[in-house]
N, C-alpha and C positions, 0 to 999 in steps of 0.2 A: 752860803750853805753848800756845802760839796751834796750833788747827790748820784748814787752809783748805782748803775745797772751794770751790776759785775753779774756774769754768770764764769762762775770757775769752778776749775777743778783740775786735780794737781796733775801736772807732765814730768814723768821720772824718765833716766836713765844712768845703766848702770852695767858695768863690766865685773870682771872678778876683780880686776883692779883698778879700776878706773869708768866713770858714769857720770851721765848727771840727768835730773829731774827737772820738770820745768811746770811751772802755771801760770793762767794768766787769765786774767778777768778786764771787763770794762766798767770804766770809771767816770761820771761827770759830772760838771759840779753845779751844784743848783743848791733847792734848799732842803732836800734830804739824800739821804744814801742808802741803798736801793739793789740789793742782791737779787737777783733771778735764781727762784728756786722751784723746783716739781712742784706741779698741783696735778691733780687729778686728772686720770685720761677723761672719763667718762664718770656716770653717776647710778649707781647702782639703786633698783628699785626692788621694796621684797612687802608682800602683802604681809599683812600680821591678821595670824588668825584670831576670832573671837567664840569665847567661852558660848558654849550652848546653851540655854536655860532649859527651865524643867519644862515650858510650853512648845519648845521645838522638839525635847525628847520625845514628848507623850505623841507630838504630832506623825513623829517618825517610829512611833510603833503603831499608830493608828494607818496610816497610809501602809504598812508592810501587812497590815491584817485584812485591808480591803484588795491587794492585790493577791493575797492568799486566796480570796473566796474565787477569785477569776481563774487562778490555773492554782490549783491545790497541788497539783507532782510536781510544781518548783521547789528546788530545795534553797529554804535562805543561807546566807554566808554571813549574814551581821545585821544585827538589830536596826542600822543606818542606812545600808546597802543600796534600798528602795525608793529612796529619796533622789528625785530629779535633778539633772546638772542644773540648771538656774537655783535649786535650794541647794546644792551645795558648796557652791561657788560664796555664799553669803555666810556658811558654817565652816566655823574652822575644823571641828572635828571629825564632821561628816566629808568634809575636803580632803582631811588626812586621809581615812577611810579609805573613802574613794581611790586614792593616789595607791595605797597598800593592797590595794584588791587590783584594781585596774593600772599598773606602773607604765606602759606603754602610752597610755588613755593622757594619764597624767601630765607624762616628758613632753609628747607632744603637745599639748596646750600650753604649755610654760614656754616650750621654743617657739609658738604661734605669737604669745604675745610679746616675745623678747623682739621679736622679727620686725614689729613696728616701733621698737622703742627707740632710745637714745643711740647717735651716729658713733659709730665706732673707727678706731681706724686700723686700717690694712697692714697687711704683713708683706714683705717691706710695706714701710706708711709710703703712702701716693696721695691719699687726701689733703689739701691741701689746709692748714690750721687755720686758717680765716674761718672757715666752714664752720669750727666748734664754735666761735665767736661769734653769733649772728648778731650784738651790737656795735662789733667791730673795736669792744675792747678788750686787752689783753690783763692776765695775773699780773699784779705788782709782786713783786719780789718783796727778799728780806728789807727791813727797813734799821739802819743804825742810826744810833743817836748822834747828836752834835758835842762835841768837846768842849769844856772848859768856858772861852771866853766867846763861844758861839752857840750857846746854849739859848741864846735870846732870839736866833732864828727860827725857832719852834715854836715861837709864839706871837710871831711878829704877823700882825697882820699885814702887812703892805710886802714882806716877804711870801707870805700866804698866796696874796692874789699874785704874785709874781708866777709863782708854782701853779698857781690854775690857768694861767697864758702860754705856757709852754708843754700843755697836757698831749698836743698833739705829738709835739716831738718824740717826748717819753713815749707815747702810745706804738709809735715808728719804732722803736730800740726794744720795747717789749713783746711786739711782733715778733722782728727778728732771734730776740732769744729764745722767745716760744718756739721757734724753727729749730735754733739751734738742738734747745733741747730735747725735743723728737728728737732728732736726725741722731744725737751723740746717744739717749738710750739704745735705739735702733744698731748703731755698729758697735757699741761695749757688746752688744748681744752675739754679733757674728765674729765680732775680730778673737777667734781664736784659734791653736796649734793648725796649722796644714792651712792658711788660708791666705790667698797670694797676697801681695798688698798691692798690686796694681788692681786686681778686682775689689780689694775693698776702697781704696781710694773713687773706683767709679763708681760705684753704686752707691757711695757716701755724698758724693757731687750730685748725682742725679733724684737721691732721696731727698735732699737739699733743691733744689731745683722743685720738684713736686710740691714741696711742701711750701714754700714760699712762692712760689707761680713765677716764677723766676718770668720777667719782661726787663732787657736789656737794662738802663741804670736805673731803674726804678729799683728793684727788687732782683737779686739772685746772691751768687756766691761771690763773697768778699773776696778773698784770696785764693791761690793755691793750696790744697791742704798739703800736710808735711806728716811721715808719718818713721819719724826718725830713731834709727834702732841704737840698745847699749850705747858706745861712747858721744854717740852722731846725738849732740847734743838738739840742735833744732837745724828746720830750713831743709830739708830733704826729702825729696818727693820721686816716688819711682816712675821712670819713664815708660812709653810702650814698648811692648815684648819684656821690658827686668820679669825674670823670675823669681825674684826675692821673695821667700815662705817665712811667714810669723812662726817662731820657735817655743819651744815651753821656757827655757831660759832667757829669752831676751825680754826685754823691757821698752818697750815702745811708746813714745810720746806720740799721740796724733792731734794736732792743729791745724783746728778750719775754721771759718768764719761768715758770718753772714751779714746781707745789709739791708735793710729799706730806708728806700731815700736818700741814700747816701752814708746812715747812721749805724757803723759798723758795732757788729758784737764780735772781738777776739777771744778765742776759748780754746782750751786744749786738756785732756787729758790725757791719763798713763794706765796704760795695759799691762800686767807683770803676772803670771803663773806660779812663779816660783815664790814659796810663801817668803824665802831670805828676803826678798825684798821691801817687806810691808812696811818697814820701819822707814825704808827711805822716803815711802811713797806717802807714809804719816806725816814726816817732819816738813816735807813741802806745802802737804795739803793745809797744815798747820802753819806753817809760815804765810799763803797765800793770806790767811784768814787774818792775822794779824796785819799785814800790809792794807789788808781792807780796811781795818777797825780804824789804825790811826791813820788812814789819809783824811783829807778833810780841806777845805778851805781856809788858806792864810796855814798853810802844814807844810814845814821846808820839806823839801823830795830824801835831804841828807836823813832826818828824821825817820820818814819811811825803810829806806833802807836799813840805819840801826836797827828797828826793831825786827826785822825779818833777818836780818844775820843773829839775832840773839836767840829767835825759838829755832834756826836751823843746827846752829850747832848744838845745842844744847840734845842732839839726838845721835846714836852710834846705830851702826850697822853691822853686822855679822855676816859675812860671805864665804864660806868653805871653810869656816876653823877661824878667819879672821877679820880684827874688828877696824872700822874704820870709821872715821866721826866724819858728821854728811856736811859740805861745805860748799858754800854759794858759789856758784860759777859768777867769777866777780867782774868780768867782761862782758856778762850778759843781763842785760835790762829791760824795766817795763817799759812804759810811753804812753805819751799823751794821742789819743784819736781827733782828728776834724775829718768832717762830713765828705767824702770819699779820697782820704789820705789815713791810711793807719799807721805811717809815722808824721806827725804832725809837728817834732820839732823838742821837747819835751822828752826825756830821762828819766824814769825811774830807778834808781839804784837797788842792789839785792846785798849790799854793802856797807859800812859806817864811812861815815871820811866822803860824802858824795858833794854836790853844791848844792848854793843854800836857795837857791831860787823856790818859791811856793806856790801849790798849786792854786787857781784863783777861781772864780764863781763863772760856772758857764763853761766849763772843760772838760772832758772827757778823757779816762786813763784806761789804761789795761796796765792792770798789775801783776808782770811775771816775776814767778820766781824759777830757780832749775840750781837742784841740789846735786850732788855729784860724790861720788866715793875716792872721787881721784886727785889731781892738785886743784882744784876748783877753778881750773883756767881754760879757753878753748881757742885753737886756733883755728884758722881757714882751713879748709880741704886743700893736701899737698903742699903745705906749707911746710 
């Protein structure tokens, strides 16, 4: 059974003539497969009010006529009005009331009682995500099915308890993604026009670092992040003092990673302004998904790659007046992960024509892909 805690999401880039895109998820193989997706920050509460009957109405015109006989020169405001917070707190209607006569009266009680309610997290987040988990388990992700002639791991019992002996690991990897995906919400939010990319690169590390309580190899940041513009396909990280500004036309890939325990999640997404770009950044996000779908246990790698080169081309691109069909950077590959090595030795192709070696049960992938407008080739820097 392949099972994948892929969290992905597509990494583009692109030039007027030339770009490419890239994604990349983690992958391992057990006995299901296992996408890391958003769950809910927090859990919102909202009282429902209830219908008054005829016995509360009569009560709340009898209670405003015995206050009448006390100070007769009060003038009423509503039939309701009169009625004490403890009775109104119980009446939906006389609640409303309340709230429409007294709006100040109202806010504040509703912000008194938000004040003790559910943990929220901070802007930038700094709380650390264990926190929301007080049983110290994590969301499971999307869950895909098994293929064809592995369809009997789904029902196998002795496969079954296999997968309840290895919960703790998974639990380690869905940490980590949980981290991840704060941290990559949190910088889609800031990485835009005028914002240096060495300050967002540190406060992407350091929001990382918060969130996973980062203690030497236990738990912190996997890698370098990389946050590589237009042609600069992947692997680029700006130094201290680079000035380098995100622009409204550039297309920036940013990949970082995180780990506990050793059990890395590789992730990356794409920034892009310019709406020209959507199409590129479709046909990736689309090709990653596929790469997902058919990996799988006893799934040649050559496999894989066919099918992500057939939804990539299958997409054109428009940039200034002209069209270009998006096309795998065909020197650039996913991999297999072990527990603090994130290349582990293992290939995945974004290509047809790859080897035929298969993925096998108990192994860990990141599936990139990285689309490109240009000859779908990349070389070293200064080459």
């Amino acid at each position: 059974s392949t099972w994948f805690t892929i969290s992905h999401s597509p990494k583009c880039a692109a030039a007027p003539m030339e770009g490419a895109e890239a994604s990349t998820c983690n992958v391992s193989t057990s006995n299901q497969e296992d996408t890391e997706v958003d769950v809910p920050d927090s859990t919102n509460y909202k009282e429902q009010p209830t219908e008054m009957d005829g016995e509360g109405s009569a009560g709340c015109s009898s209670k405003k006529k015995k206050k009448k006989k006390k100070k007769s020169n009060t003038a009423a405001v509503d039939d309701c009005e009169a009625l004490d917070l403890g009775d109104a707190e119980h009446d939906g209607k006389t609640a409303q009331a309340k709230e429409e006569t007294f709006p100040q009266s109202a806010a504040a009680k509703k912000k008194k009682k938000k004040k003790g309610g559910t943990l929220h997290q901070t802007e930038p987040p700094t709380i650390p995500v264990a926190k929301f988990f007080s049983d110290g388990v994590f969301p499971v992700g999307e869950i895909q099915r098994y293929h064809d002639d592995n369809l009997w791991r789904e029902t196998s019992e002795e496969k079954r308890e296999l997968e309840r002996l290895e919960a703790d690991l998974y639990n380690d990897v869905r940490h980590a993604a949980e981290v991840h995906r704060e941290v990559r919400k949190y910088v889609q939010s800031i990485a835009k026009p005028g914002i240096r990319l060495f300050d967002m690169c540190e406060t992407l590390e350091q929001c990382t670092r918060d969130l996973i309580e980062a203690r030497g190899l236990e738990a912190g940041v996997a890698f370098p992040t990389g946050c590589s513009l237009d042609y600069v396909a992947a692997h680029w990280t700006p130094n201290a003092g680079d000035t380098t500004v995100l622009d409204y036309n550039n297309v920036m890939k940013v990949d970082f990673g995180t780990h506990i325990n050793g059990r890395i999640v590789d992730c990356a997404f794409t920034v892009a302004f310019n709406p020209q770009y959507d199409s590129l950044l479709k046909a990736v996000k689309e090709s990653t998904d596929m790469g997902i779908r058919t990996s799988g246990i006893d799934v040649r790698l050559c496999d894989v790659g066919a099918a992500i080169q057939e939804v990539m081309e299958s997409y054109e691109v428009e940039i200034d007046g002209k069209t270009h069909q998006v096309k795998p950077v065909r020197n650039l590959n996913g991999h297999s992960i072990a527990p603090y090595q994130i290349h582990a030795g293992k290939s995945v192709p974004i290509v047809k024509g790859g080897e035929q070696t298969k993925m096998e049960e108990g192994e860990f992938y990141a599936i990139e892909t990285f689309g490109s407008t240009g000859k779908g080739y990349v070389r070293e820097d200064l080459e």
